[in-house]
TORDRENFI-850883 format. One record per residue (C-alpha): x, y, z. Coordinates in Angstrom, 2 decimals. Example, Ala and Ser with C-alpha at 12.3 -4.5 7.8 and 13.67 -1.06 7.14 Angstrom:
<pts>
      east     north        up
     12.30     -4.50      7.80
     13.67     -1.06      7.14
</pts>
This chain:
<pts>
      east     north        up
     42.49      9.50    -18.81
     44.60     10.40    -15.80
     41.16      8.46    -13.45
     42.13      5.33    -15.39
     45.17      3.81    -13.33
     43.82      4.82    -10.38
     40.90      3.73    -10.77
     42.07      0.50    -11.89
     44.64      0.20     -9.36
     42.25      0.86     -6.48
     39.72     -1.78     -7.75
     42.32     -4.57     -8.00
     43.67     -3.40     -4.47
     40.07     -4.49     -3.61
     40.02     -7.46     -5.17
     43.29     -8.75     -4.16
     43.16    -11.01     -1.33
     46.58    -13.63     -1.64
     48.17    -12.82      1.61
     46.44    -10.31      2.77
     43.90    -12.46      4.94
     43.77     -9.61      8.17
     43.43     -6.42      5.54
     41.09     -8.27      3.92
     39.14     -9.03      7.14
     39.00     -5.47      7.85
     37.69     -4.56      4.93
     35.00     -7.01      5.60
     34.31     -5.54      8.95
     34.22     -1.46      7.59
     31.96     -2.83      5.11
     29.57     -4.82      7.27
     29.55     -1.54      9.84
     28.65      0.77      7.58
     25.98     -1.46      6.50
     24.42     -2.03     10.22
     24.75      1.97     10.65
     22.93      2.38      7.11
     20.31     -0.23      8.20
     19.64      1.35     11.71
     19.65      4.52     10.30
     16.80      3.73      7.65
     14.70      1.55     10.09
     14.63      4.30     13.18
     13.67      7.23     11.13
     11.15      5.22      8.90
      9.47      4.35     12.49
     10.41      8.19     14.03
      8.01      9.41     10.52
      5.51      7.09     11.20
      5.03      7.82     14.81
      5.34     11.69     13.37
      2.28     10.88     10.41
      0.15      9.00     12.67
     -0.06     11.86     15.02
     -0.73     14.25     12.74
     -3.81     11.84     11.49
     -4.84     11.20     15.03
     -4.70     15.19     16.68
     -4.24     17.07     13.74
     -7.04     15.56     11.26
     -9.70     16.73     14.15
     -7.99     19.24     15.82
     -9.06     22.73     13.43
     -5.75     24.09     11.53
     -6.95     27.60     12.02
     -9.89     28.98     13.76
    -10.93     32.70     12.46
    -13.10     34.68     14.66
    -15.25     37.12     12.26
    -18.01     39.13     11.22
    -18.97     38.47      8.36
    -18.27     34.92      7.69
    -19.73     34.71      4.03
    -17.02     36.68      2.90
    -14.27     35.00      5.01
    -15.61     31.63      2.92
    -15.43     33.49     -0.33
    -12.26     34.34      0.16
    -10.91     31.02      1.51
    -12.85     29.05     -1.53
    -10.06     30.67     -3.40
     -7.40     29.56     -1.48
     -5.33     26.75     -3.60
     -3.93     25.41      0.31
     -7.40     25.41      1.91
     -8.69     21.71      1.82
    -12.37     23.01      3.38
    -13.85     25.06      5.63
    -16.98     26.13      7.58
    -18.77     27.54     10.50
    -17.10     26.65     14.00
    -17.24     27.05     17.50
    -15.08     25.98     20.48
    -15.28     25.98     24.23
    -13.57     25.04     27.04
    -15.90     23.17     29.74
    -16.59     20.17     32.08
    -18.61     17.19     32.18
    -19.92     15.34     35.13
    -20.81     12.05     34.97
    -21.58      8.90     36.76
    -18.40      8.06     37.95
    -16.15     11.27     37.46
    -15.70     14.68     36.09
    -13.56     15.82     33.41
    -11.76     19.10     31.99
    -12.52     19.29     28.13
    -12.91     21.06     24.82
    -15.84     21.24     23.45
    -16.57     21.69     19.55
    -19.99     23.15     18.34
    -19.74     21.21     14.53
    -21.97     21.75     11.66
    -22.09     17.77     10.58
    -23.25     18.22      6.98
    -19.46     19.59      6.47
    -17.65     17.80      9.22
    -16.69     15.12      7.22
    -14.52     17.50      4.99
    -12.70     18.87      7.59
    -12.16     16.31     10.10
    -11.36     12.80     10.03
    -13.99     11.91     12.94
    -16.47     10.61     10.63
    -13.83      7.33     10.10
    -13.53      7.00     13.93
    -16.98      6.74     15.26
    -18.41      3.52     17.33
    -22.03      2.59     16.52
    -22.46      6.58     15.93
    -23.48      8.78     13.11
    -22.76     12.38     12.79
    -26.40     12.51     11.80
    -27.01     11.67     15.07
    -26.23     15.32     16.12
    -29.01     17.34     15.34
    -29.50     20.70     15.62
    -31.98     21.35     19.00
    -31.28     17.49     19.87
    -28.78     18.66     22.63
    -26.83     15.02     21.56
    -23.03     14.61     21.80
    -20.23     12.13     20.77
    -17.64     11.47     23.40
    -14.39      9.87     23.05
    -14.89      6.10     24.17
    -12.32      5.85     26.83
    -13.52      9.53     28.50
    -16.92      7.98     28.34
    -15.79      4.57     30.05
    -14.32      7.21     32.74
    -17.06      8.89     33.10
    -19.28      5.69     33.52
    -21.50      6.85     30.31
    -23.10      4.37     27.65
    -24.67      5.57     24.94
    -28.60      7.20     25.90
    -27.28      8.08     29.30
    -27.25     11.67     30.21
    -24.47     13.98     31.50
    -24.54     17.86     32.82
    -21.91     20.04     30.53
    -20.56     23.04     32.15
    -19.42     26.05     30.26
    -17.63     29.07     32.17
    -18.79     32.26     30.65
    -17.00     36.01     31.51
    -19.68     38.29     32.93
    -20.32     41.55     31.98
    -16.62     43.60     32.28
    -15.19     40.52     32.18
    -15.10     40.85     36.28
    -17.20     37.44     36.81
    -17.85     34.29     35.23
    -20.82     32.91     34.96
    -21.48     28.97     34.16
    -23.96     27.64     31.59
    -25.67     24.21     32.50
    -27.06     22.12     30.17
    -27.82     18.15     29.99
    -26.82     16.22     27.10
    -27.73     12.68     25.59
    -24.19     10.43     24.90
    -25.19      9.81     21.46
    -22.09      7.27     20.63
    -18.40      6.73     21.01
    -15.42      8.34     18.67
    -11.83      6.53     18.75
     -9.20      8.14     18.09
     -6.27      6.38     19.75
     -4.84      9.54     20.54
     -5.23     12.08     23.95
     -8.13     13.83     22.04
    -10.27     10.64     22.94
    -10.27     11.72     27.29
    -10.30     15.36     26.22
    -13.15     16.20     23.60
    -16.92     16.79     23.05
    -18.61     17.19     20.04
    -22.08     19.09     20.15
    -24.17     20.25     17.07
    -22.78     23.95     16.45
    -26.61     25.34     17.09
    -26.60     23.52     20.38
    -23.47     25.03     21.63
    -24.21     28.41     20.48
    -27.40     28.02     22.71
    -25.61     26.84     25.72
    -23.20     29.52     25.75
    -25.32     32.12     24.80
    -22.50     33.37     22.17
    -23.58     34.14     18.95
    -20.61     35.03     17.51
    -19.27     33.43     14.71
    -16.11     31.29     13.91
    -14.96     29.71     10.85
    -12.90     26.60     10.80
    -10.00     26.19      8.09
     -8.62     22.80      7.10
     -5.25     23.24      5.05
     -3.42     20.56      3.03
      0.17     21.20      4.97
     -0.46     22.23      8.52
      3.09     24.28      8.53
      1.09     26.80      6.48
     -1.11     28.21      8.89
      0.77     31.44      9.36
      1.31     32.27      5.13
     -2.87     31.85      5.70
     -3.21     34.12      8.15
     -1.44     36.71      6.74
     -3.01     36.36      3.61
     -6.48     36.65      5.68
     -5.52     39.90      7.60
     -4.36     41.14      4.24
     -6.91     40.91      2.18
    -10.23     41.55      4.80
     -8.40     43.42      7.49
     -7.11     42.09     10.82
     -9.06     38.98     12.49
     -8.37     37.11     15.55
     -6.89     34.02     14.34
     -6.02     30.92     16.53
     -3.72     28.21     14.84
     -2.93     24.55     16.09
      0.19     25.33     16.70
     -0.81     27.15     20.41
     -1.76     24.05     22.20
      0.03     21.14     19.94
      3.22     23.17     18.45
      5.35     22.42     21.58
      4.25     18.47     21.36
      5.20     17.87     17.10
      8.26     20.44     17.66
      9.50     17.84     20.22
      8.82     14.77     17.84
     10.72     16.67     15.47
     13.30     16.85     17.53
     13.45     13.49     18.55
     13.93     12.28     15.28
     16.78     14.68     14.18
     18.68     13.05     17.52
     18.16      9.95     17.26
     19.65     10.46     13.30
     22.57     12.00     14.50
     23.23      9.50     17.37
     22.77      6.60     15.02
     25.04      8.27     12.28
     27.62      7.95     14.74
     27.38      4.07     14.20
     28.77      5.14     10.19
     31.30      7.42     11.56
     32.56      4.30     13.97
     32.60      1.83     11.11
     34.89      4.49      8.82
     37.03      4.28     11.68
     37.74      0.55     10.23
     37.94      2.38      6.68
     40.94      4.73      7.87
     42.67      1.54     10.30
     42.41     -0.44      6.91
     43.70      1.86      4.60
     46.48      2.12      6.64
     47.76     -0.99      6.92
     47.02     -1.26      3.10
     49.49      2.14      2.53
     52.15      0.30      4.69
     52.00     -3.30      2.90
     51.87     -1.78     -0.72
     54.60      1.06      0.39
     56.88     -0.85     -2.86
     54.77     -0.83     -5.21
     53.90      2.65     -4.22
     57.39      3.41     -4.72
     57.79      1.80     -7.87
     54.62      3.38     -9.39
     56.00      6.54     -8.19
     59.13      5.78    -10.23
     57.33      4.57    -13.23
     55.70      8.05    -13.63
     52.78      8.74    -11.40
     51.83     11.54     -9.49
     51.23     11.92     -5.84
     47.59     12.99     -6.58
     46.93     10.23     -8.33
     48.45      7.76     -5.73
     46.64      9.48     -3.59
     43.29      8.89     -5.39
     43.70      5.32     -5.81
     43.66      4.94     -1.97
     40.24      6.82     -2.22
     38.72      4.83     -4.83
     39.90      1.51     -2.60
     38.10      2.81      0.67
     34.99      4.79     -1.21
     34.36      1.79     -3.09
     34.37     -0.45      0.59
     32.02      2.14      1.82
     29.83      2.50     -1.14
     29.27     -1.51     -1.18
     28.58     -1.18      2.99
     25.83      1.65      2.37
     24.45     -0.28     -1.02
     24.00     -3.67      1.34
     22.86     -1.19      4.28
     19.94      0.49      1.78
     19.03     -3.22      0.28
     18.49     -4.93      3.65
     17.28     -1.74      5.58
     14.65     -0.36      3.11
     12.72     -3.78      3.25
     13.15     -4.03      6.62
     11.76     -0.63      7.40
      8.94     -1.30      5.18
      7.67     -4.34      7.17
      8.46     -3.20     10.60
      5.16     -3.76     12.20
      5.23     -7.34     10.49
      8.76     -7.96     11.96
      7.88     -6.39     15.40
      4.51     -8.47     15.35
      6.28    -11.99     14.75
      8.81    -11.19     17.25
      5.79    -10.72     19.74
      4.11    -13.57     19.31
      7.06    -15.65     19.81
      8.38    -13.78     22.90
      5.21    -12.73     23.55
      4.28     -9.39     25.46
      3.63     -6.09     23.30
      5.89     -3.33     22.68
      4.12     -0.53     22.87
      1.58     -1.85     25.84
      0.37      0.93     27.58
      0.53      3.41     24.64
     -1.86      4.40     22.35
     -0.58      2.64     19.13
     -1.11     -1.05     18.76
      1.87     -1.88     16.02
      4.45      0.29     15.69
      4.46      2.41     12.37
      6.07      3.33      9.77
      6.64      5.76      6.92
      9.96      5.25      4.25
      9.96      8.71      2.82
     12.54      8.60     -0.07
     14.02     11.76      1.04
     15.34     10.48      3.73
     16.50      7.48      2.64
     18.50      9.52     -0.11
     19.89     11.94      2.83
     20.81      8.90      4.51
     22.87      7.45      1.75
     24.42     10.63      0.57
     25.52     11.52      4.69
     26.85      7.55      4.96
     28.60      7.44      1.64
     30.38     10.92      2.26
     31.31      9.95      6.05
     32.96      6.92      4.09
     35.14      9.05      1.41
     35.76     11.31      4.46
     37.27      8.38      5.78
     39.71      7.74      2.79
     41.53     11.01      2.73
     44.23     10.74      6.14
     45.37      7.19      4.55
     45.41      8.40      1.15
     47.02     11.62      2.10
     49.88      9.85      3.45
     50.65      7.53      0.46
     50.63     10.16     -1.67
     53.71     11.48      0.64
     55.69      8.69      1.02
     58.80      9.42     -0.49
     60.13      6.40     -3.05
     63.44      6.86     -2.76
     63.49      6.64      0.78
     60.97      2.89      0.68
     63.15      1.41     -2.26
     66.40      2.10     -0.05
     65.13      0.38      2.50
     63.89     -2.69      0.41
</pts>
């Protein structure tokens, strides 16, 4: 009962406008900021997650999640097939090397891959050019290249290239390289750094070249963060194992993403906290031309708190109108940024991205975030309300009616 005349106050302060043309105005312009800041918001962190998912599709759907050297690896796949977090798994093997080709040579990885399980654990199947991983049979000495480090090297598809594969001596004193010529068997594509960087032999093959026999298992995982609860369940249960995770060569590169994204959300929430600027500025002037009425409700009975809150249901409802508009016109928008981006090329023409490895810019609207985003706006707003309202609930009615 004691919400009710505030409440009903504070909405007819809103929808009073009879001489009251400049507050009115700026209650136009606090709700049209926080809208712009809501829509900004929701657009640059959709794009910032889709940047984020399509590199984790690109690197980490080929890139292994976990790499276990061991022993006995029937055991380590028992054990994993049990696993509730373990999408697949299966014998691995990975190498540093170079290739030398017609035109170049080039630093890469090199994968030994069993391809009767490959498509499980990888997403290269999806990516490959006139290619089949069939096509890499064991004792064929075949490889897939990534297309662009094959167009560097000057390689089409039959031609040959020498692979070269530093192994440690004995003692670990010397190294020793292993030669062997391959066949380009076809093209992957990526669109990611993996496509100048990678090799992929039959696992028999590489085992060969290198001469190591030893054996690695591969472990694909439904969330990637989970690599170290998997490892520690691994040296738990069969003893301690050298485990490599992909977090060693590409943690440093998603950490940064990460952290791109939380900036550029606080930089553009700054655009809210400039627009309840106009909130506080308006509430204001509205304390100072309803200081008599103030006064006389004051007289009539009511409270300073709830003076107070009918100040706060005036500006919260101001901001919770800018961040509704903000969420109606942003979530679209965020939704067909490519399609926006696209039309916007084609009429000034040029590409935004050129020279990057994504030809439309993505997108991902994750609810989460857009429910973060309205909760941080819409609080930022009532933050907003409390100085002005704070200060009508002071002002002292004797004092204003003297004066009147």
């Amino acid at each position: 009962m004691s919400l009710q005349v505030p409440w009903f106050i504070g909405v007819r302060y809103n929808g009073s406008r009879s001489g009251q043309g400049y507050l009115s105005f700026i209650s136009r312009v606090s709700l049209f900021g926080l809208a712009l800041g809501v829509i900004a918001l929701t657009v640059v962190v959709s794009v910032m997650n889709g940047f984020d998912t399509q590199l984790r599709y690109r690197i980490l759907g080929v890139v292994p999640h976990l790499v276990v050297d061991t022993q006995d690896s029937a055991t380590l796949n028992k054990f994993l097939d049990h696993q509730p977090d373990v999408v697949a798994h299966g014998l691995f093997q990975q190498r540093q090397g170079m290739i030398m080709g017609r035109a170049a040579n080039k630093l890469v990885a090199v994968y030994g891959i069993l391809p009767s399980i490959e498509s499980r654990v990888s997403v290269i199947d999806r990516h490959l050019i006139d290619a089949s991983l069939s096509d890499l049979a064991s004792g064929s000495n075949r490889a897939l290249l990534g297309r662009p480090l094959a167009y560097q090297m000057g390689l089409l598809p039959g031609d040959q290239f020498t692979l070269i594969i530093p192994e440690p001596g004995p003692g670990g004193n010397t190294i020793t390289p292993k030669l062997a010529r391959l066949i380009v068997a076809g093209y992957f594509e990526l669109d990611s750094e993996l496509d100048y960087g990678l090799v992929l032999l039959h696992l028999d093959d590489l085992k060969v070249i290198s001469g190591d026999t030893s054996e690695q298992v591969r472990v694909t995982l439904d969330n990637v963060f989970l690599t170290s609860v998997i490892s520690g369940a691994i040296k738990s249960a069969l003893g301690e194992h050298r485990i490599q995770d992909w977090t060693s060569e590409f943690g440093d590169f998603f950490e940064t993403v990460k952290m791109e994204k939380v900036m550029m959300f606080l930089l553009l929430t700054l655009i809210v906290a400039i627009a309840a600027f106009n909130i506080v500025s308006g509430l204001s002037m509205m304390v100072k031309e309803k200081s008599s009425d103030i006064a006389v409700l004051r007289t009539l009975g009511l409270s300073s708190r709830q003076v107070m809150q009918i100040f706060m249901i005036q500006g919260s409802l101001v901001g919770a109108a800018g961040v509704l508009l903000g969420l109606l016109v942003g979530v679209p928008l965020a939704w067909y940024v490519p399609e926006v981006v696209g039309f916007f090329e084609a009429l000034f023409g040029g590409k935004v991205l050129a020279g990057t490895y994504f030809s439309a810019v993505p997108t991902d609207v994750r609810w989460i975030d857009i429910l973060v985003i309205a909760c941080v706006s819409l609080s930022i707003a009532i933050l907003a309300t409390i100085y002005p309202a704070y200060r009508a609930s002071k002002l002292l009615p004797a004092e204003i009616l003297r004066h009147e």
